[in-house]
PLY file of the C-alpha trace (Angstrom):
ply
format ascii 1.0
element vertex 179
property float x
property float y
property float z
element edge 178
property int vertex1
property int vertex2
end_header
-44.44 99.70 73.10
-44.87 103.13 75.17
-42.10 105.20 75.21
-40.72 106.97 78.52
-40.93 110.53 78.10
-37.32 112.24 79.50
-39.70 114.43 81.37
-40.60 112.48 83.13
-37.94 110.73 84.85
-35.96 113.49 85.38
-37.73 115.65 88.14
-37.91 112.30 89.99
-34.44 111.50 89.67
-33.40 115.41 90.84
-35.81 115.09 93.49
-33.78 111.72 94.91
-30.70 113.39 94.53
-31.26 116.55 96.21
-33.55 114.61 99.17
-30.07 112.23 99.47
-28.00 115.57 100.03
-30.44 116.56 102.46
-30.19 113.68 104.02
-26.59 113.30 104.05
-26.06 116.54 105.62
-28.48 116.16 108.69
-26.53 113.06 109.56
-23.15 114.79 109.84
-21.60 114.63 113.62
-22.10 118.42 114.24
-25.30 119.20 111.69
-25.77 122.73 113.15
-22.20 123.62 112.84
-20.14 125.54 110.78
-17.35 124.51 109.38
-13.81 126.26 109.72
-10.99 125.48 107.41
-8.96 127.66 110.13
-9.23 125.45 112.76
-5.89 124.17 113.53
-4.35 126.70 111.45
-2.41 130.37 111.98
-4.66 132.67 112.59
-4.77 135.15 109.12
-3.58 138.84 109.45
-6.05 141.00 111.40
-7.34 144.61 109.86
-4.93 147.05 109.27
-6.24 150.14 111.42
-8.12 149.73 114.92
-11.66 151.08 115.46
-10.91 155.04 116.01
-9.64 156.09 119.78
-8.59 151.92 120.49
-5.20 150.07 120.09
-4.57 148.07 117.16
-5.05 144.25 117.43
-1.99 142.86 115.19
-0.78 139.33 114.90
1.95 139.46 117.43
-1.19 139.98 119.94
-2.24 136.76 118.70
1.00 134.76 119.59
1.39 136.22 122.86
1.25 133.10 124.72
-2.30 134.17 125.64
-5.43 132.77 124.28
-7.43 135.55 122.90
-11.04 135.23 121.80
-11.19 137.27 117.90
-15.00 138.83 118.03
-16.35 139.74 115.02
-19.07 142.57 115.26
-20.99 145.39 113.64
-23.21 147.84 115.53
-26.17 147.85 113.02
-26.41 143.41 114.24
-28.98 142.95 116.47
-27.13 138.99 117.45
-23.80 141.71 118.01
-26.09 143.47 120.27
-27.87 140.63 122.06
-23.75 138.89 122.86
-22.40 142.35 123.76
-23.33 141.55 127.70
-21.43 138.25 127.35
-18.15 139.99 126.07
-18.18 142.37 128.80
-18.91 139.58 131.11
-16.08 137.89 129.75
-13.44 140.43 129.94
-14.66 140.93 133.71
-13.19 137.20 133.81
-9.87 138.09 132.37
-10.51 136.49 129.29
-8.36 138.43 126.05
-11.11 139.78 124.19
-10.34 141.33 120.72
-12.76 142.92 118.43
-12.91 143.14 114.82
-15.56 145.57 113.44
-16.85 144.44 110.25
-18.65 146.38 107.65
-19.83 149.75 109.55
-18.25 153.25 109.76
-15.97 154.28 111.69
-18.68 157.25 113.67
-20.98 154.09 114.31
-18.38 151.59 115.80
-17.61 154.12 117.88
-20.44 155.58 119.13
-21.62 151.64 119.86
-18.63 151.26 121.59
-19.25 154.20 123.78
-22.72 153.65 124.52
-22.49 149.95 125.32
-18.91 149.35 126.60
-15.93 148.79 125.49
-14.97 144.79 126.09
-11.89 144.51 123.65
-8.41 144.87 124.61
-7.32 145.72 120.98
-10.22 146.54 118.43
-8.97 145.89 114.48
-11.39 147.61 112.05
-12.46 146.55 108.50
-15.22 148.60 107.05
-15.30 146.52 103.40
-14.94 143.22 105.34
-11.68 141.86 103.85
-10.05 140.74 106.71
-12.96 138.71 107.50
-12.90 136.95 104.15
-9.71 135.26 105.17
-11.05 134.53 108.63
-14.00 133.05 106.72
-16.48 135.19 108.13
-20.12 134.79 106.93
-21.95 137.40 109.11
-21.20 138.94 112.15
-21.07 138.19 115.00
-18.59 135.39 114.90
-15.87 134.69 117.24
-12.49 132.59 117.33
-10.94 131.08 120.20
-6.94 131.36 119.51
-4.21 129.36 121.43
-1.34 131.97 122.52
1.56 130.63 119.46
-1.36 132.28 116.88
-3.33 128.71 116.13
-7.17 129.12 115.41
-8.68 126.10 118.16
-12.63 126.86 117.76
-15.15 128.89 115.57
-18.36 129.90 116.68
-21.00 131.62 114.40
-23.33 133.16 115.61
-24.34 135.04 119.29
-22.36 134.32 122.75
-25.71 133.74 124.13
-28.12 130.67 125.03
-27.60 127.10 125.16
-25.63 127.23 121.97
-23.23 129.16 123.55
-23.45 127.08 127.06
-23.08 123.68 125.42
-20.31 124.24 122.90
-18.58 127.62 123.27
-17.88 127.72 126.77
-16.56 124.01 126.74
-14.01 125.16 123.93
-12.98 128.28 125.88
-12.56 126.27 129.19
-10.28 123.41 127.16
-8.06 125.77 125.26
-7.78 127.80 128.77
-7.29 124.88 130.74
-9.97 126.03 132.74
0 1
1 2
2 3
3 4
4 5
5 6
6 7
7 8
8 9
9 10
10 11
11 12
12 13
13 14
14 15
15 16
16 17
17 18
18 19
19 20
20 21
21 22
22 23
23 24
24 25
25 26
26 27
27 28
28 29
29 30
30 31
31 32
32 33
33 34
34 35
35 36
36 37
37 38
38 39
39 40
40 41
41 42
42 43
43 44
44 45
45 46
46 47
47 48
48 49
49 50
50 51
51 52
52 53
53 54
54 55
55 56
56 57
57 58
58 59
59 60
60 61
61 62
62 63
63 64
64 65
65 66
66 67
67 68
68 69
69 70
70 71
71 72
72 73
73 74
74 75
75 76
76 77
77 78
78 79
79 80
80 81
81 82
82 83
83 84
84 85
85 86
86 87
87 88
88 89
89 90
90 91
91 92
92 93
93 94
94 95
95 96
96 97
97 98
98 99
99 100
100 101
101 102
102 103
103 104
104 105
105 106
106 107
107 108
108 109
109 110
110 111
111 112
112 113
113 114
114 115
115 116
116 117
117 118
118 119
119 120
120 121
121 122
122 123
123 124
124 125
125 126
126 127
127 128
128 129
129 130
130 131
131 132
132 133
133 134
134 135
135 136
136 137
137 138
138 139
139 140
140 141
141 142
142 143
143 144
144 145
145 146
146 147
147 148
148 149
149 150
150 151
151 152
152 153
153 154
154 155
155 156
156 157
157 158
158 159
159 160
160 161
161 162
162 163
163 164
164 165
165 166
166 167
167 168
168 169
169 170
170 171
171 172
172 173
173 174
174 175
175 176
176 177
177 178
């Protein structure tokens, strides 16, 4: 009688496992999506200091009875770049845009900021990116949509630009806004 070598079944077998993961996760509802664990949750503290020569964002800003859309950015991100027309476009709207600038220097932020525009209301600033760990930030740019009592309604990773942004951001912003 031939014997099975282990070997040999056990690629296969990995193979089916990982191609059933696969699987799984392309079936999801929102396959493309990010998931937040903040959704539906306080937003968490914001960065300590604000981006040099701009107010500090703090959490009573976030429960001001106003939504406010958290953007987080870094001038050396080409995406931050490419969405930086759509915040400005935004605040033209009336919208509460606040900024969180995430892993750059100070001299950078700010010469981005001046160069570019200015879109945020209040700016927060967190050059070693721990703030963003508890907002669950990947990579910039990301941005939250928060309801005015401090709740986190929507993530969205990734540039405010494109269909992306058409199809899912903008019906978010409009709902929480009433709009």
């Amino acid at each position: 009688m031939a014997r099975i070598s282990p070997m040999m079944v056990v690629p296969p077998v990995i193979f089916a496992a990982l191609a059933g993961l696969f699987f799984a996760g392309m079936m999801r509802d929102n396959a493309n999506e990010l998931p937040s664990t903040l959704v539906g949750l306080q937003a968490p503290d914001v960065a300590p200091e604000p981006v040099p020569g701009t107010d500090l964002l703090t959490g009573i800003d976030l429960r001001s009875g106003e939504v406010t859309l958290v953007n987080y950015w870094a001038s050396w991100c080409p995406p931050c770049r490419a969405e930086h027309p759509t915040l400005l476009d935004l605040q033209a709207q009336g919208y509460r845009v606040a900024g969180i600038n995430f892993r750059d220097t100070a001299d950078e932020a700010v010469k981005y900021l001046a160069e570019e525009g200015d879109p945020f209301f209040k700016t927060g600033f967190d050059p070693k990116g721990r703030t963003a760990i508890n907002w669950g930030v990947t990579a910039p740019p990301e941005t939250f949509i928060v309801d005015g009592d401090g709740t986190v309604l929507f993530r969205f990773a990734g540039p405010l630009v494109g269909s992306d942004y058409e199809q899912r951001f903008l019906p978010a912003l409009q709902a929480a806004t009433g709009g």
